[in-house]
C-alpha positions in Angstrom: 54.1 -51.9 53.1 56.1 -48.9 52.4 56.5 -47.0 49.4 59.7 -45.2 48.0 59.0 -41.9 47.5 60.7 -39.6 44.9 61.6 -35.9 44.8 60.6 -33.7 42.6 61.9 -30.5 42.3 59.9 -26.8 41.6 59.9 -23.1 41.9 58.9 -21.4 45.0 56.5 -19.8 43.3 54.8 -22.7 42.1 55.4 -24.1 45.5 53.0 -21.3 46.7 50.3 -22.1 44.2 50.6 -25.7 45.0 49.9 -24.4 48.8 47.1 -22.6 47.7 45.6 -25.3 45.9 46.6 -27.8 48.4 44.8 -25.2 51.2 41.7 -25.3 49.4 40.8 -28.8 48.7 41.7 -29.2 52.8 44.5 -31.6 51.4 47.9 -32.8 52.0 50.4 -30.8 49.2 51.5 -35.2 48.5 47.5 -36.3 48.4 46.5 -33.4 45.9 49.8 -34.4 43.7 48.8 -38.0 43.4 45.0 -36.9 42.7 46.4 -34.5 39.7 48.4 -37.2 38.8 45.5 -39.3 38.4 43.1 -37.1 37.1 46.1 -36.6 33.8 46.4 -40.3 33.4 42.9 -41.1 33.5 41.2 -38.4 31.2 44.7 -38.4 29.2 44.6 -34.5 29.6 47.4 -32.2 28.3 47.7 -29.6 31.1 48.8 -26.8 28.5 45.1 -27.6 27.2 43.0 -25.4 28.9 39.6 -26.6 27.6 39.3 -29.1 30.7 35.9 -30.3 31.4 34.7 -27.6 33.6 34.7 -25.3 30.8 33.2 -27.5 28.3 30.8 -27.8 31.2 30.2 -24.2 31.3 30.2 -23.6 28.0 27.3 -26.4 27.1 25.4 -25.1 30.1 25.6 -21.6 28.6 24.0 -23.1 25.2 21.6 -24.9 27.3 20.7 -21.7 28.9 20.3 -19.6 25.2 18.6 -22.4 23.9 15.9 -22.5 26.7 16.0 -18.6 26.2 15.1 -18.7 22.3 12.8 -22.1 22.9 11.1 -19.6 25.4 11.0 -16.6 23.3 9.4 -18.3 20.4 6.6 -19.9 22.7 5.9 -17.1 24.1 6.7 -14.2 21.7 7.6 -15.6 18.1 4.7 -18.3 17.5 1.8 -15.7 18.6 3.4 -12.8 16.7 3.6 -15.7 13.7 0.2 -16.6 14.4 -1.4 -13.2 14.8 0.7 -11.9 11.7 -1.2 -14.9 9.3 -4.5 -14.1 10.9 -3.7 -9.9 10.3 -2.6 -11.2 6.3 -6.0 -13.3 6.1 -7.9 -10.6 7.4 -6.3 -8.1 5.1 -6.8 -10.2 1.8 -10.8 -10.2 2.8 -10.5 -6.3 3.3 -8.8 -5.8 0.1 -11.3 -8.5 -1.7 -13.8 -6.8 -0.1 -12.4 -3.8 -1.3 -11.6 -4.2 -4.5 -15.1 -5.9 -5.2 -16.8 -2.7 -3.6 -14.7 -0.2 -5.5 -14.8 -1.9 -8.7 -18.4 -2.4 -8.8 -18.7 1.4 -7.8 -16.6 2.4 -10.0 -18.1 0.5 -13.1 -21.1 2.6 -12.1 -20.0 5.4 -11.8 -18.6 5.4 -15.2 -21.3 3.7 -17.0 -23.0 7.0 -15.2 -20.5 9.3 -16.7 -21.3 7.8 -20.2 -25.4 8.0 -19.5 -24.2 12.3 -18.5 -22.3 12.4 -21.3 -24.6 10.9 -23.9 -27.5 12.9 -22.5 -25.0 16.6 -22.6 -24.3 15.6 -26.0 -27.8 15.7 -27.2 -28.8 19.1 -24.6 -26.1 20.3 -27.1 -27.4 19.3 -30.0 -31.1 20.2 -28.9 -29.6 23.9 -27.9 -27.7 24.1 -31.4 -31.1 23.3 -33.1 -32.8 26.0 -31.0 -30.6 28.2 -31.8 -30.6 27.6 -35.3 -34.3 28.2 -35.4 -34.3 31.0 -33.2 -32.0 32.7 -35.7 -34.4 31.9 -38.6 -37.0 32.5 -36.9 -35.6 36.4 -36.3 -34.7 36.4 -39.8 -38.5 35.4 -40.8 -39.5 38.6 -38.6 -36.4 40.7 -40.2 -37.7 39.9 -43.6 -41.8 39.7 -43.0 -41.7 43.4 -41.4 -39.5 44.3 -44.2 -41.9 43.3 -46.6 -45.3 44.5 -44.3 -43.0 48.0 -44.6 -42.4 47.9 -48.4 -46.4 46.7 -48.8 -47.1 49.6 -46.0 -45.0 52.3 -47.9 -46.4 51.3 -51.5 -50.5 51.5 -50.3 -49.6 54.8 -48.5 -48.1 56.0 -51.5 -50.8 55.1 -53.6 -53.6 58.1 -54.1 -57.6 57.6 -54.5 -56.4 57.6 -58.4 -54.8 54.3 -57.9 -56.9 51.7 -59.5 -57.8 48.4 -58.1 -56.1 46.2 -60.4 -52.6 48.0 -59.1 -53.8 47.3 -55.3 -54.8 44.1 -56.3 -50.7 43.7 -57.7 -49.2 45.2 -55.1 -51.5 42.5 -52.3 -50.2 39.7 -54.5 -46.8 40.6 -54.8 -46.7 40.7 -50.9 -48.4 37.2 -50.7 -45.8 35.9 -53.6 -42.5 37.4 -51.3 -44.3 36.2 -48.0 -44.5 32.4 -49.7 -41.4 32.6 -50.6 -40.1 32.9 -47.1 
């Protein structure tokens, strides 16, 4: 059976390509038209669409590939660094628990010993002040006895043998009377 062929007519240039393409496969120029011819009809192609199978193909096998990439990363590096970041954050809330229980309870002592230095400075002070106090009348009690031992000293000394008793007598009691009265 024979078949009537047709013509169809193109540039040279795409005559070359065809060539080319034809070279290639290791095909006849007729055999590769009728397989293009197929290939159109069957998977109802538009050849001005260039988003033919091979690049879907290419494209999904990229994915594939980044995918496997990022599955692999977070096995091996995301998961532990997740892992090992919630056992650092555990281990850091018992630090700081342990911490803050440590501190505060030191520091509750330390000032209930600041109030116990305090309370005990405040009566030192008040102790001092007291001493003080009778330091000072104790040096006025001297001040005033040796004034009055150097009054009762000056009054016997001025006193002659003429003196009687009875004024002696005044002058001792008089002393005794100012001394009391300190």
């Amino acid at each position: 059976m024979q078949q009537s062929l047709r013509t169809v007519k193109y540039s040279v240039q795409d005559d070359a390509k065809f060539e080319k393409i034809a070279l290639k496969l290791g095909r006849s120029k007729r055999q590769v038209f009728s397989q293009m011819i197929d290939y159109f009809y069957r998977s109802k192609k538009d050849p001005l669409d260039f988003n033919d199978e091979l690049l879907k193909n290419t494209i999904l096998k990229g994915q594939k590939e980044y995918i496997g990439f990022i599955k692999t990363q977070e096995k091996e590096l995301l998961i532990p660094i997740k892992r090992d970041a919630v056992r650092m954050i555990e281990t850091l809330k018992k630090i700081v628990d342990c911490f803050n229980g440590q501190v505060l309870k030191h520091n509750d002592e330390v000032i209930g010993n600041q109030l116990a230095q305090a309370k005990n400075l405040s009566a030192l002070n008040m102790s001092v002040e007291r001493i003080e106090i009778k330091m000072e009348t104790k040096q006025k009690l001297k001040e005033r006895f040796l004034f009055l031992l150097n009054n009762y000293i000056k009054e016997r000394d001025s006193f002659n043998m003429m003196t009687s008793s009875k004024e002696k007598e005044e002058l001792a009691k008089l002393t005794r009377k100012q001394i009391e009265l300190l």
